[in-house]
Every structure is written in C-alpha cells, then in structure tokens.
BADREN-751642 format. One line per field, with one value per residue (C-alpha): x, y, z. Coordinates in steps of 0.1 Angstrom, whole numbers. Each point is the difference from the previous one (the first is absolute). Layout:
% residues N
u (X / ...) $
v (Y / ...) $
w (Z / ...) $
***
This chain:
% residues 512
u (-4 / -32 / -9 / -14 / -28 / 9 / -21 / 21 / 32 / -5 / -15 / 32 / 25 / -22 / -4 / -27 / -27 / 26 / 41 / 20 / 33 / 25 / 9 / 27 / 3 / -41 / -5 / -22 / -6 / -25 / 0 / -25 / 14 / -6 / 11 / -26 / 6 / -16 / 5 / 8 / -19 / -33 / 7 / -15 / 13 / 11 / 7 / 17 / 34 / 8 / 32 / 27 / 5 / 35 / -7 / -5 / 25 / 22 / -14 / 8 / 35 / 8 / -22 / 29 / 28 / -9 / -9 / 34 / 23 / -18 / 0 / 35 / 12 / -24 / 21 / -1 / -16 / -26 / -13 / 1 / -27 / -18 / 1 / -4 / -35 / -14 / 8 / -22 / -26 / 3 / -6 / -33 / -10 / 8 / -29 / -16 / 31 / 0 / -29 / 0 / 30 / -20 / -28 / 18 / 25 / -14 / 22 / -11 / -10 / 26 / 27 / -12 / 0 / 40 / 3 / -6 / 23 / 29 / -5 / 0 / 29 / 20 / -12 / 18 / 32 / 0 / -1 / 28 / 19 / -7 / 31 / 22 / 4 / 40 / 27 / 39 / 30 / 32 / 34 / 21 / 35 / 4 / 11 / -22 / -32 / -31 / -24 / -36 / -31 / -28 / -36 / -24 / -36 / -2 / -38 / -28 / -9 / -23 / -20 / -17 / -19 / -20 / -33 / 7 / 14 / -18 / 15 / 25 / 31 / -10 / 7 / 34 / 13 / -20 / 9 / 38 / -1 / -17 / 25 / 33 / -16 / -20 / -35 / -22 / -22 / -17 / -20 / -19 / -16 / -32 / -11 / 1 / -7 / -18 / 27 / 25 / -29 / -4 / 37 / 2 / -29 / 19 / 28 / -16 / -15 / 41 / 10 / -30 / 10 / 39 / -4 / 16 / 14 / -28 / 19 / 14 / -24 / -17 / -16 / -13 / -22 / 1 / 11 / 30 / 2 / 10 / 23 / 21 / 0 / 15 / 24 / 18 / -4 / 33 / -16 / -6 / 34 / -10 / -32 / -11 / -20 / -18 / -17 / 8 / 33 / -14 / -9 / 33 / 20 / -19 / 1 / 39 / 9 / -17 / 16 / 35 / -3 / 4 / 24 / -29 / 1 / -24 / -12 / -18 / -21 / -10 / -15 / 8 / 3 / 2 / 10 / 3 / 22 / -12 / 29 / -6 / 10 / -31 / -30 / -24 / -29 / 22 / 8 / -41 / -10 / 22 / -1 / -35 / -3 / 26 / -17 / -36 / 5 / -15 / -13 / 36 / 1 / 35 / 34 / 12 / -30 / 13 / 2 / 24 / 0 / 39 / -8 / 23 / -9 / 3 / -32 / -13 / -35 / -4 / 2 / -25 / -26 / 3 / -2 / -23 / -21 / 7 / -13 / -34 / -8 / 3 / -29 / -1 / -28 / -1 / 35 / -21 / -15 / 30 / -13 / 14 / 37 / -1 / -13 / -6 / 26 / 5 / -24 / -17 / 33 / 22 / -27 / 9 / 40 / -6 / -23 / 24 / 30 / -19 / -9 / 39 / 10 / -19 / 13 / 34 / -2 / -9 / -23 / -24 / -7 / -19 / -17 / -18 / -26 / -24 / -25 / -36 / -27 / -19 / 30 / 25 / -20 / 32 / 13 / 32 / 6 / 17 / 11 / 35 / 21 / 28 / 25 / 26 / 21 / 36 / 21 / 13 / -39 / -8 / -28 / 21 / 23 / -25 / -18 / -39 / -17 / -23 / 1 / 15 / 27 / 23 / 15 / 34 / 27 / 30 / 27 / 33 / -1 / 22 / -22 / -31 / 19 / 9 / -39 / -11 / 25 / -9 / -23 / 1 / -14 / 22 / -23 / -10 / 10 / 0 / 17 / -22 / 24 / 17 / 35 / 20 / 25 / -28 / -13 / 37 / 3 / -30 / 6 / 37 / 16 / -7 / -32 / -33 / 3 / -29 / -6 / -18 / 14 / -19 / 4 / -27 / -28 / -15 / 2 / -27 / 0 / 30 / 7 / 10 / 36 / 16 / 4 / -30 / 8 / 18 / 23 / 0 / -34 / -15 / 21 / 27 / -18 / -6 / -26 / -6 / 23 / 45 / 12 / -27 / -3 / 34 / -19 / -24 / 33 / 28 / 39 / 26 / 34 / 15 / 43 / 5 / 35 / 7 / 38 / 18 / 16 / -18 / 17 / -10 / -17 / 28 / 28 / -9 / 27 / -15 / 21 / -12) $
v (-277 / 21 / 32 / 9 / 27 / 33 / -11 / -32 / 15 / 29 / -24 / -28 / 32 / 14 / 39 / 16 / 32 / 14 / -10 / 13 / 16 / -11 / -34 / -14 / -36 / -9 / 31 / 22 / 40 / 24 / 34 / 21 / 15 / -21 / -9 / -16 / -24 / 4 / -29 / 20 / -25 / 10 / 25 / -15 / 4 / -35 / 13 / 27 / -3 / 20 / 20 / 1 / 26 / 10 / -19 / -36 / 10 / 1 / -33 / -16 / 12 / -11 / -36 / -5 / 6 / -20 / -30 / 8 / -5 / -33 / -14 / 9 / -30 / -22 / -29 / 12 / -28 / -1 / 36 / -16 / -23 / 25 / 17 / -37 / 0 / 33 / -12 / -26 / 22 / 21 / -30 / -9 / 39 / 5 / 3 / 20 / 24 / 1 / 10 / 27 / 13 / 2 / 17 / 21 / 13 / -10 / -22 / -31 / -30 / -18 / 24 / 2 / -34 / 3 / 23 / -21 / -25 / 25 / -4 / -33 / -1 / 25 / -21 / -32 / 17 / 10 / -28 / -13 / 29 / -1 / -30 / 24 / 27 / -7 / 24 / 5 / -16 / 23 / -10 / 26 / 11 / -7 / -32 / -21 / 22 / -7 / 23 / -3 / 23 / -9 / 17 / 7 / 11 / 35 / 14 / 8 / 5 / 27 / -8 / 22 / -16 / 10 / -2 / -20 / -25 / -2 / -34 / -15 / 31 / -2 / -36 / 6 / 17 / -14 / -39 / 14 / 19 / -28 / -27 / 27 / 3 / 38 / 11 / 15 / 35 / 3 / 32 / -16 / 21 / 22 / -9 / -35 / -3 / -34 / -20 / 9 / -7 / -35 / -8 / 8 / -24 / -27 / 5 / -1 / -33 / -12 / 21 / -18 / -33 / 6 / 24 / 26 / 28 / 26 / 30 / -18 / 12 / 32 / 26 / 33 / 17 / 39 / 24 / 21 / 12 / -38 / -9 / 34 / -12 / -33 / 14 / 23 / -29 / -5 / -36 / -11 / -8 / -13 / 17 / -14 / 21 / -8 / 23 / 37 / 15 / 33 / -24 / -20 / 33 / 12 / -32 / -7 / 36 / -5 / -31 / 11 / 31 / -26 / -22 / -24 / -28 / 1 / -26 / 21 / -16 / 30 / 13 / -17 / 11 / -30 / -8 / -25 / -4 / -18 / -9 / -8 / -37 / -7 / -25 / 26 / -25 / -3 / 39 / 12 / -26 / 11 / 42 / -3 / -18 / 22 / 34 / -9 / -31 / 19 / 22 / 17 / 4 / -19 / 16 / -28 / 7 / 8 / 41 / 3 / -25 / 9 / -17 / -6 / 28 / -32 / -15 / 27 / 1 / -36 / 0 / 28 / -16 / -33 / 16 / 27 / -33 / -19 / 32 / 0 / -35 / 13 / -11 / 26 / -6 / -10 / -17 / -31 / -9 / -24 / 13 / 36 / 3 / 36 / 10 / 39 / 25 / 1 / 30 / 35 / 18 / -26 / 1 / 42 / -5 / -20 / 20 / 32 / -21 / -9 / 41 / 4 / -28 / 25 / 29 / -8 / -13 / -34 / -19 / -25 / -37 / -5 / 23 / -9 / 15 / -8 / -26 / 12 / -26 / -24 / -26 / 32 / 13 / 4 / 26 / -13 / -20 / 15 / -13 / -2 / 21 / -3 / 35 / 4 / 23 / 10 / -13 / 35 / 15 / 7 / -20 / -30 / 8 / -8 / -29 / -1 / -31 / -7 / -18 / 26 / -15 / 20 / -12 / 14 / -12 / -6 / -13 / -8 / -22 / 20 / 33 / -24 / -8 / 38 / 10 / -29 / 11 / 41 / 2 / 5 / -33 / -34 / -28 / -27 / -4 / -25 / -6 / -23 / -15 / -38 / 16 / -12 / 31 / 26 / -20 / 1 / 36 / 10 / -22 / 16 / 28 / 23 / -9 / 2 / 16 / -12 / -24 / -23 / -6 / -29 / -16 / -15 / 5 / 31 / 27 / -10 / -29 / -12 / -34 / 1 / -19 / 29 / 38 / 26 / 34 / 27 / 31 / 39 / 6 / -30 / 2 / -27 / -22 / -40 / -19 / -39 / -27 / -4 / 17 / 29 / -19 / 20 / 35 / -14 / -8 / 14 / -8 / -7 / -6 / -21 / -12 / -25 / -7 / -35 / 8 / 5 / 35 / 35 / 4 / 34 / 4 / 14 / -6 / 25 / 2 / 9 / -8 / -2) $
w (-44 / 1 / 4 / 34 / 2 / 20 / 32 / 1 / -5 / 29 / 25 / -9 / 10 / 28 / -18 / 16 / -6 / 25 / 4 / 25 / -20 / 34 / 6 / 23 / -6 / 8 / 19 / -21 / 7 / -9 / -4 / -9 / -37 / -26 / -35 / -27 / -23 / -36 / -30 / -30 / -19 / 11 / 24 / 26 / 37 / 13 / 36 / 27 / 14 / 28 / -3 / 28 / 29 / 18 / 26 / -22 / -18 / 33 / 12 / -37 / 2 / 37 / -7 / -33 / 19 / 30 / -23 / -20 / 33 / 5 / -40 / -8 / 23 / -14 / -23 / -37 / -13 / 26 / -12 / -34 / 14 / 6 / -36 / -12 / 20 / -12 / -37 / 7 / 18 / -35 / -21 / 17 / -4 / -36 / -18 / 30 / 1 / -40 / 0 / 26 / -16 / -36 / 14 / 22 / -24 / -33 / -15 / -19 / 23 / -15 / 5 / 35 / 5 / -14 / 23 / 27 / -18 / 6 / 37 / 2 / -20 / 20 / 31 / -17 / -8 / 37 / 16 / -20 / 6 / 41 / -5 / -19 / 13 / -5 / 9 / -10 / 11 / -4 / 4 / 23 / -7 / 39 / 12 / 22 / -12 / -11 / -22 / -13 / -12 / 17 / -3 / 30 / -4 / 6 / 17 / -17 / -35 / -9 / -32 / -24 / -24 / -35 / -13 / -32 / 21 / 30 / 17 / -22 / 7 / 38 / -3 / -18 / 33 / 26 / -9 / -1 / 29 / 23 / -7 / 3 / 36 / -5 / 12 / -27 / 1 / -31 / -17 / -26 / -26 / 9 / -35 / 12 / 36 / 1 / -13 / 28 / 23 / -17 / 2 / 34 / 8 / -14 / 18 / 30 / -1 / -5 / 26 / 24 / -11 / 5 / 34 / -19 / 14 / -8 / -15 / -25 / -27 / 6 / -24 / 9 / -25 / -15 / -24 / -7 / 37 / 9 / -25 / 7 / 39 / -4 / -24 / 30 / 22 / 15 / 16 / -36 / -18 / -34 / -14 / -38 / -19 / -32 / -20 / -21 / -2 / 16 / 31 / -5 / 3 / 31 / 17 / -11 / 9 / 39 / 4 / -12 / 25 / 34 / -20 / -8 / -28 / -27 / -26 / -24 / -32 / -22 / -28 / -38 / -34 / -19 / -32 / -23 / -32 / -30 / -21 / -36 / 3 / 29 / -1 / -6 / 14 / 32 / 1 / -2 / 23 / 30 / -14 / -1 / 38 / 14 / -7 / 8 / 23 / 32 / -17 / -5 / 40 / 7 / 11 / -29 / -32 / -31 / -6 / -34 / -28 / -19 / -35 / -28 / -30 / -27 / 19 / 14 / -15 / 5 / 35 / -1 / -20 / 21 / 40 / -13 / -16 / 37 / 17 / -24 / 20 / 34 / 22 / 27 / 28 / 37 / 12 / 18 / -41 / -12 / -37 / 10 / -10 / 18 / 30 / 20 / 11 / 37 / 6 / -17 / 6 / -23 / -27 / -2 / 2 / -31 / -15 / 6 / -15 / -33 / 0 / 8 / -28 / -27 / 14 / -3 / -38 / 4 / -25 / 12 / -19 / 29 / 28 / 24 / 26 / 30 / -3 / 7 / 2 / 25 / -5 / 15 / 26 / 22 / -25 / 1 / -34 / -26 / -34 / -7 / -22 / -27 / -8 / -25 / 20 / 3 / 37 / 5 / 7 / 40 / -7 / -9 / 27 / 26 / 10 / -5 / 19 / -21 / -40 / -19 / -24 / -15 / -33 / -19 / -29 / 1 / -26 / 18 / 37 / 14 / -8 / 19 / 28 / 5 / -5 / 27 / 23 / -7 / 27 / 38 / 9 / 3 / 5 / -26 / -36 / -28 / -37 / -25 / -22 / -13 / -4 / 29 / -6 / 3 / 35 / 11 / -5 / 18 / 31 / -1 / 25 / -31 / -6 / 25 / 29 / 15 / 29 / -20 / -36 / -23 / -28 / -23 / 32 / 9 / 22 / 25 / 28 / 17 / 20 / 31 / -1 / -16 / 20 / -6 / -5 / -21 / -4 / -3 / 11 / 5 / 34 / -2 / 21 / -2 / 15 / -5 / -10 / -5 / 31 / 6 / 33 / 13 / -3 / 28 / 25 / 11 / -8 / 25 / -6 / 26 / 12 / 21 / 21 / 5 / 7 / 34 / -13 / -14 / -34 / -14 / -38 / -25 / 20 / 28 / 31 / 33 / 28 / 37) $
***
C-alpha cells in the first residue's frame, strides 16, 4: 500500500482550487461566500469551499425529502446494495481519502488511512444489517389477535459532524440511516471542508451507476448559523451531532423544543485506572497512545491516568520515559508518532490550560509548549504535557482537546472508580489489571458509568460491532454497531384481528 503524493490524492477525489459547499446528489451549487481550507501541518491552503445560502439550503431540504418518499419503498436489502457498493467505492479511494483526511486534519497517515477503514467497516456491517432489520412478535390477551413491533424508516437525518473525525462519524449515521430507508443532509466541519466534498464525490459515482435517487446524500456547507437551522427544522426528525458539549447542549436543546430526536456524541473526560496487579508494559503502551495518539484530539484520548499509590512512581518514570521518545513532526512522515493541533486557536486553549494547570496547584513532570521552527511553520504543534493534579480542580473538570494528561493516586478501587466517575463527562474509561474481581467490579452497575467501559485496552478507538457513545454529558447518544440502527427509524406497534367478533383489551363491555 503506498503512499500517494497530495496532487494524486486531490485529483483521485476530484477537490478542486474552488468546491462548491451544496451538493444534491451530482448537482453542485455555488455561492459566492467561501470557506478555506488550511493543513495544519504546513499551513498551507489546499482549496475554497463555498458555503450555503437559504435558498440551497431550501433546495437540499426539499431534494431529501423527495428522494426519501421514493427510497423508503425500496426492498431493504436492495439499499443494502447500495451501501455494499459505496464500501467498495471507499476501498478503491483509501489511500486517496487517507490521505486527504491526514493533511486536512492532521492526523497521522496511518490513522487516516484507519479512518477510512472505519467507513468501510460501518459500510459492511450495513449491508448485513439491510436483512435484519427484525421487529417483535407479541402475543395478545385477545383471542384471534395478532401483535408485532415493526420499525419504518422515518425522513431525513440531519448530520453534524467534527473536525477530528472528518469522514468516519458521518459514515456511522449515514451507512445506518441509508439502509433504515432515510435521506442524509450533512454539515461537515468548516475545519475540514474537503473531506465532506470528497465523500460526496464518491457517492456520486454509486449513485450514477445505481440511478439513485439524487437527494439521498446531500451536504451543505457553513458555520454555526447552519447547524442552529437544521436544528429547528421541523422537516428534519433525527439530527446527530458530534462535537463539544456547549454545541451538544445547543443543538439537543433546539431539537427538543419541536419534539425532535437527537443522537448526540459529546465531549470526554477519560480516564484510565491502573491497578497494582497490571502489565505495566501493556498499561504505558496503550496510556501513552491514548493521550497523544492524535495529538490528544479525540472525544475518546486519554485525559486522567488513576494509578495505584504502591506503584505510583513507577508508572511515572516509565510514561514520562515513553513521552522522552516522542517523534513529533508532519502527520504524512510515518517516523512522527505526533502530529499538529487542528488550528492557531487549539494551540492557545492548550496553552491557557497548562497556565490554568499551574494556577490551580498543579505540578508539572512534563510541560509542554508551541513548536517554533521551519519543521512547524503551521504553528500548530505543540508538545504534550504530563500534570500531577487533584479530579476535584475546574481544570480537571473540563475537557482540553489537546495532550494534556492528568495523573493522580489512589489506594482503594472503590476510591478510583469514584474519582473517574467525579467529573461531568461519561464517555470512555478503562481499568489495567489481571484480577478478574477488580475487572468485574468496574464493568458492574456500581462501577463505570460511562458508555464505553474496558478492560486491559485503552481508552481510545472503538470497533464498530459494539454501540458508540456515552452518558451525562457526552449526550446519551449511540452511533455505529448492536442496535444503534433503531435511532435512525421509527417504531410502530401494530394488532391485528383475525377473528369474526371485536373483543375489547382488559375485559372492556361495550354494548351496541
């Protein structure tokens, strides 16, 4: 598998100098505002995206709709075809796309190319899906009556999307969504533009192929302005957001107001308990990858390493020796373990945490600062940062996306699990440890309260057979694999009467 150069990757998606920001189905529309693209590894600008106006925005909504009416009645399994045939559109494009999506969004060409894995994945587990999407049969205390749970596909799913993951999370609902019978309008990122328009290039050459209706996939383009308008769109019945809690709470709170549904994927605070019975070489390995592994930028990194006080100093010595070996430098350099933050803006949050981290008490082993230098002309690298703190700081409290670790004792499991679970956030969490009684306990209704509880694995990176999301803050939403795929549909109890006579339920008289 090699590496394709930039040129060849642009040219294999069809990004241009200039990208219109509307597409419905092949149909692409301009507008005269525009959006540009910068790589955060060398801050170069790849290309424009124009954003979209009311009026798209109007055409988007009434092309999804329309295409909806017609691809609800199209067989299941048939749509799974479909899904089946982008995979493989996706397969042929993976280096290109990984490689857009390092550039673009400056994680490792390797992750990227993961990433794009992810979609394909989802794609797979789709099309399986498309042949069971299996209801309920219920037996009636009537005689001679029949009832079942059946699920319908409900309209159009709006889909708001992050920069960290610029493809893969839009391919968690949009895979879904197709083969439940929905239409998709998606806002991707303004930090990452090009990879929405990429995405949607390779859709349409499926939806060519197959005579598609053309509003299945659409995505219109913008900031804050757009996202707040399809969340009080009464024509869009399922909007999934992913990104901060502050946007989360917006979007959810919108959405609520017309009796909407929401799938919300929010912000994390994860931690990860190392028990005094762990593989130490194990426990650094995945600490060390969750907490710098994009470059800290994930809803899932590592935030708070919970360490047993009898070995606490020898975990210290042996991430704080892992972090020494760090290769930070351009994401597209396999060498590099650590690429750029997003933009200028992230590198001063994180700077203005570390100045927090001090101000509040906390002592570095570790701090870290912006990288200056002809290698970080972007100005967006960093190096990463290790605090002894305590959970109960603000700082703590909230998330920084970026690789700031936080690191804390503790003596009694119990006491841990308290700490990990003392915070607002209820994403991802791990426990280190060979005692299956400790594992047990974590995994337990007393235990993590998160949406993703581990054992012996990290924080980071989740497969797509199991639900994605968390609780508290982090939204309650699940996107991806077990039965996600019922957020995307509607329910509908139904009671059939094969009988000659109306018996009432509970023994109801009603005489005529």
């Amino acid at each position: 598998m090699s590496q394709p150069t930039l040129k060849e990757a642009l040219n294999s998606l069809s990004i241009k100098n200039k990208n219109a920001g509307t597409w419905i189905g092949s149909s692409s529309l301009f507008s005269d505002s525009i959006i540009s693209s910068f790589s955060p590894v060398n801050g170069s600008i790849i290309g424009t995206v124009t954003t979209t106006t009311d009026s798209q925005y109007e055409d988007a909504i009434i092309s999804a709709h329309k295409s909806f009416l017609e691809w609800r009645n199209t067989p299941a399994p048939k749509r799974g075809d479909v899904v089946r045939v982008f995979g493989n559109k996706l397969r042929d494009k993976k280096e290109a796309l990984g490689l857009l999506v390092s550039y673009e969004m400056g994680k490792s060409y390797q992750e990227g190319l993961g990433e794009v894995q992810e979609m394909i994945d989802i794609c797979d587990f789709a099309v399986g899906l498309s042949r069971q999407l299996t209801g309920l049969t219920i037996k009636s205390e009537r005689p001679d009556h029949f009832m079942m749970e059946q699920y319908h596909p409900i309209g159009i799913i709006g889909i708001i999307s992050a920069f960290n993951f610029p493809v893969a999370v839009w391919a968690w609902n949009a895979a879904l969504a197709w083969v439940c019978g929905n239409a998709c309008v998606w806002k991707g990122s303004e930090k990452t533009p090009l990879c929405a328009i990429a995405c949607q290039n390779i859709w349409n050459d499926v939806a060519s192929e197959m005579n598609l209706p053309k509003g299945l996939s659409i995505i219109i383009s913008g900031g804050r302005e757009l996202g707040i308008k399809m969340s009080e769109d009464k024509r869009i019945p399922v909007m999934s957001a992913t990104g901060s809690t502050k946007m989360g709470k917006d979007v959810g709170a919108k959405v609520a107001s017309r009796l909407g549904r929401s799938i919300l994927e929010l912000g994390g605070n994860n931690a990860m308990i190392i028990t005094n019975s762990a593989d130490l070489k194990m426990t650094i390995t995945a600490a060390v990858f969750g907490a710098v592994g994009t470059a800290g930028q994930r809803c899932t990194s590592t935030r708070r390493l919970i360490i047993h006080d009898s070995i606490y100093n020898q975990v210290c010595d042996a991430i704080l020796n892992a972090y020494q070996q760090i290769i930070i430098g351009s994401p597209l350099d396999e060498k590099n373990h650590m690429g750029p933050l997003i933009d200028g803006d992230s590198v001063n949050s994180y700077i203005k945490s570390l100045e927090d981290v001090e101000k509040q008490g906390g002592i570095f082993l570790l701090k870290g600062k912006q990288l200056k230098g002809n290698e970080y002309s972007s100005g967006c690298y960093v190096s990463p940062s290790i605090a002894e703190v305590k959970n109960i700081w603000d700082i703590v409290q909230h998330e920084t996306f970026a690789p700031l670790l936080y690191i804390m004792k503790y003596s009694d499991l119990q006491e841990a699990i308290n700490t990990q679970n003392n915070v607002p956030q209820g994403l991802s969490s791990a426990i280190m440890t060979n005692s299956m009684q400790e594992a047990n306990i974590f995994l337990s209704a007393g235990g993590s309260d998160c949406g993703i509880a581990n054992v012996n694995i990290g924080t980071s990176g989740a497969e797509i057979g199991g639900a994605f999301g968390g609780e508290k803050e982090t939204g309650g939403g699940r996107e991806s694999g077990s039965d996600a795929w019922k957020a995307y549909m509607r329910r509908q109890t139904n009671t059939l009467n094969y009988g000659s006579s109306l018996p009432l339920a509970q023994g109801i008289k009603f005489n005529i």
